[in-house]
N, C-alpha and C positions, 0 to 999 in steps of 0.2 A: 338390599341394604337397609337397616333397621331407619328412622326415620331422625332418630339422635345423632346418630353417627353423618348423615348429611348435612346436618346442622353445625355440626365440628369445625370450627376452621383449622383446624390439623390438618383436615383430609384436602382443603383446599390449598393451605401453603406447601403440603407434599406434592399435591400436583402441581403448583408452579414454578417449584423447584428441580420436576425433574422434565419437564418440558424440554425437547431439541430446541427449540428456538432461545435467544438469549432474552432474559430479564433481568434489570437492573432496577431497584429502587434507590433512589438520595433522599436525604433529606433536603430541608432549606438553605443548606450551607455547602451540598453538593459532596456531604461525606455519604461513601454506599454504605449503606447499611443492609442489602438484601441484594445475594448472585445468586442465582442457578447453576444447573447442570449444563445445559444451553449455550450460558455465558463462557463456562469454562472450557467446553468444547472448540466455543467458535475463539479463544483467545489463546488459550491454554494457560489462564491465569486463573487460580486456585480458589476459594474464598477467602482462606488465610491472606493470599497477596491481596484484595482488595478492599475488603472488608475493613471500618473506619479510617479508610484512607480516601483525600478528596479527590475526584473525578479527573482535576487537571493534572495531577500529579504522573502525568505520562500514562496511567491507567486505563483512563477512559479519556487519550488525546483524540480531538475527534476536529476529521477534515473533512471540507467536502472537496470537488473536483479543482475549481478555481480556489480555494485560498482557504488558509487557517483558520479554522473557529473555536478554539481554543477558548473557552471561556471567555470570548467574545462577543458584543453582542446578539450576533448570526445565532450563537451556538444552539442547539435545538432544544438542551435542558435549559437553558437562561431563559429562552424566549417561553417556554412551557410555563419557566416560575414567575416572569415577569407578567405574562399579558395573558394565562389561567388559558390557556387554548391547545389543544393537541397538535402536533410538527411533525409531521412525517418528512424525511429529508436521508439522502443517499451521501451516508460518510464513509470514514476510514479509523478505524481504531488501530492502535498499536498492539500486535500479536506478543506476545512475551520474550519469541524467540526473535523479534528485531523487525520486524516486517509489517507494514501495513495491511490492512482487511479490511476490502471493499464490506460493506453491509447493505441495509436500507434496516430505518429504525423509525418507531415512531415512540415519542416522550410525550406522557397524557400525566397532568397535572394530576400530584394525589391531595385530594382535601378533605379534612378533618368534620364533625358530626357542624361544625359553623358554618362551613363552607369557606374556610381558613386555606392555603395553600399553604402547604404542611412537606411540601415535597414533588419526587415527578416519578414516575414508573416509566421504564424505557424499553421497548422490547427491539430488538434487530436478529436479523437473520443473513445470511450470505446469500447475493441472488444467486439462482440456479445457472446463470449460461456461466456464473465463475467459480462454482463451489464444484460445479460436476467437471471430474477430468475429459479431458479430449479424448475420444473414442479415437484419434488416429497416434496417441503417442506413446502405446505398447508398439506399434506395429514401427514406429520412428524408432524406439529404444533400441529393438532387434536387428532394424538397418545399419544402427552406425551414426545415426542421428542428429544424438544427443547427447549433452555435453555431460562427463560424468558429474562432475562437482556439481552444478547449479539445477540439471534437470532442464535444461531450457534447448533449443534445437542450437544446434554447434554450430559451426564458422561454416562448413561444407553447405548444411541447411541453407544459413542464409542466404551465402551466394543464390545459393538455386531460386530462392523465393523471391527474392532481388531481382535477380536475370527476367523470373516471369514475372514480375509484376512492371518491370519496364518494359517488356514487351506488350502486355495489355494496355500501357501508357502511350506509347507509341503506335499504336493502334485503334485505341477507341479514345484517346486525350482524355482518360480518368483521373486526376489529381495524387498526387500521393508526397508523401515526405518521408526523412529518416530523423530518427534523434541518438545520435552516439551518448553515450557516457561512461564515462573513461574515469575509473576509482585511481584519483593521482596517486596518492602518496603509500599504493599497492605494498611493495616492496618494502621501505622503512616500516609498516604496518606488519608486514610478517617477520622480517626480524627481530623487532619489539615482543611482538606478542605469539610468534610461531603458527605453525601452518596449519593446525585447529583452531587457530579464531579467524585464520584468512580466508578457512571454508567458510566458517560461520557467518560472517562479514559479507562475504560475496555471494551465499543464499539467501541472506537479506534481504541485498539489492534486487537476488532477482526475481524475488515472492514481492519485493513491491514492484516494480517494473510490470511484472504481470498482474496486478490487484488493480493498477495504475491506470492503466489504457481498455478502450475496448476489447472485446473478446475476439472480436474481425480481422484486430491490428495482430502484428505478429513480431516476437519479444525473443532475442536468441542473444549466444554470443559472443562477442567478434573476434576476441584477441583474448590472452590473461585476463588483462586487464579494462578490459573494454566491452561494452553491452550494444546492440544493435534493437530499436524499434522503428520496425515499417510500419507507416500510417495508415491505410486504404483510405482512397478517397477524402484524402488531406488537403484544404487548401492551404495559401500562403499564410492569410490571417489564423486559422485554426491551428497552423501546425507553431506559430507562435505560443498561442494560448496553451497548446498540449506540452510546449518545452516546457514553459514555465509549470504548469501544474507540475509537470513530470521532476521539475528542480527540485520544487518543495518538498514533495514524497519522499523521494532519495535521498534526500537533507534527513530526513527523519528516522532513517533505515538505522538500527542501532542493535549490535549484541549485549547480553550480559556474561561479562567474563570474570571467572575467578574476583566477584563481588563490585565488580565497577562495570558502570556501561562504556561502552566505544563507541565510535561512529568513524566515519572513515571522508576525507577528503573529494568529492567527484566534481570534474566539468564536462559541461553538455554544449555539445553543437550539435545545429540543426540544417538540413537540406532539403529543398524540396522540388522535384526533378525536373526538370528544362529537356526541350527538345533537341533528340540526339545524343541525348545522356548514352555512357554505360556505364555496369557497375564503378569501374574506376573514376570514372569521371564523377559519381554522385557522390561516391567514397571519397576523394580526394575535398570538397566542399566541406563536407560534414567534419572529417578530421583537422581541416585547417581550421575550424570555427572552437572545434575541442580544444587545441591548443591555442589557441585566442582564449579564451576563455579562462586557461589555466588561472592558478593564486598565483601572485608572486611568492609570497615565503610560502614556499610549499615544506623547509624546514622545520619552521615555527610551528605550521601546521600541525607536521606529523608528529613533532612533540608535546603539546598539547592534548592531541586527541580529540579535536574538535572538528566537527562536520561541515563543510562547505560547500556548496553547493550553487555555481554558476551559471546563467545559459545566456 
């Protein structure tokens, strides 16, 4: 390559544009001004969609495990702009099609010929044990599995997985929990809006539910209307802290329909297995806490169109 042409920064903003991993630049006001190929891949939000539009603008809504950073102080671009130091930090951005994306990102302060903080470059990528499919669920598809609509292992699955993992509970006293969640206002949601945004809606959920939890844990489910996550190796206090993460995630889950976002109403109970449990018996817990939990105007709600989310 001639010795000009490495000197080009063409030849370097081509390559960082078409780079698999995602890059992000803002400026100081936190409008992008610069996506990749990368970005678009791992969102499937365009340049057009992002491009001088500001960060918190549900665009680049970014969480991490335990709570909102949302152009908060935590957030990993604020602290980049504020205190000039690099943040590597494991979030979740909002995918286009409604559903949270696990990452890990690191935002490195961009600064000017002063040494001015002028902006932040962000790069994030999908970790590998969640970007790469399960090597067992073509072989689950062909069984019978798996659920058509959501792609997630079906009502039969779980039982089985339920059955043995209380059996390794009762056997070797490995902790474990369940977290239900139950999208209330299901039904009023597909009359409203028809049985193509109830898929949509309900793959949402279940792209975050799976983005959501460990890779270990196991994410199916239960009913219409109802989702099942087994914990492995859940204690009492952790499988608390995983409801709640898991609230806020599902709060977040959103379609874009015919020019307006949705969101859909969900309550979460939680169980965590006692000795002598069987599936009935751990299911019956978990379900009584889901309807505990319900809204009261779950009417209102579903007029509205606003997301709720309880545990």
């Amino acid at each position: 390559m001639p010795m000009a042409l490495i000197h080009d920064p063409e030849i370097y903003r081509s390559i960082l544009e078409s780079l698999p991993i995602g890059i992000c630049v803002v400026d100081a006001q936190k409008k992008i001004i610069f996506w990749n190929d990368g970005a678009e891949q791992i969102t499937a939000r365009t340049r057009m969609d992002v491009l001088g539009h500001s960060c918190f603008e549900t665009i680049m809504s970014q969480c991490n495990q335990s709570s909102c950073a949302q152009c908060a102080e935590q957030c990993p671009l604020t602290v980049a702009l504020q205190q000039g130091k690099t943040v590597g930090a494991g979030i979740f951005l909002q995918h286009k099609a409604g559903h949270r994306v696990a990452v890990h990102s690191w935002s490195t302060p961009l600064r000017d010929a002063h040494g001015l903080i002028i902006g932040v470059v962000q790069s994030f990528e999908e970790p590998l044990a969640i970007a790469n499919p399960d090597p067992g669920e073509e072989s689950m598809k062909l069984g019978g599995f798996l659920d058509d609509v959501t792609g997630l292992a079906n009502h039969i699955m779980m039982q089985s997985h339920l059955r043995e993992t209380l059996g390794t509970f009762a056997e070797l006293h490995i902790p474990f929990g369940v977290v239900c969640i139950e999208a209330v206002d299901l039904g009023p949601f597909r009359s409203r809006y028809g049985q193509d945004a109830t898929t949509s809606i309900l793959r949402a959920l279940a792209r975050t539910l799976r983005n959501t939890v460990w890779p270990s844990d196991f994410v199916g489910r239960w009913s219409e209307d109802q989702f099942l996550v087994i914990l492995n190796g859940c204690s009492e206090t952790a499988l608390r802290a995983v409801g709640e993460r898991v609230c806020k995630m599902v709060a977040g889950a959103t379609i874009e329909w015919w020019g307006e976002r949705h969101s859909i109403t969900v309550s979460i109970g939680k169980a965590s297995a006692q000795t002598g449990d069987t599936v009935e018996s751990l299911m019956e817990r978990a379900l009584r806490a889901v309807v505990a939990s319900r809204p009261v105007a779950l009417g209102q709600a579903a007029a509205t169109g606003n997301s709720s989310a309880t545990g």
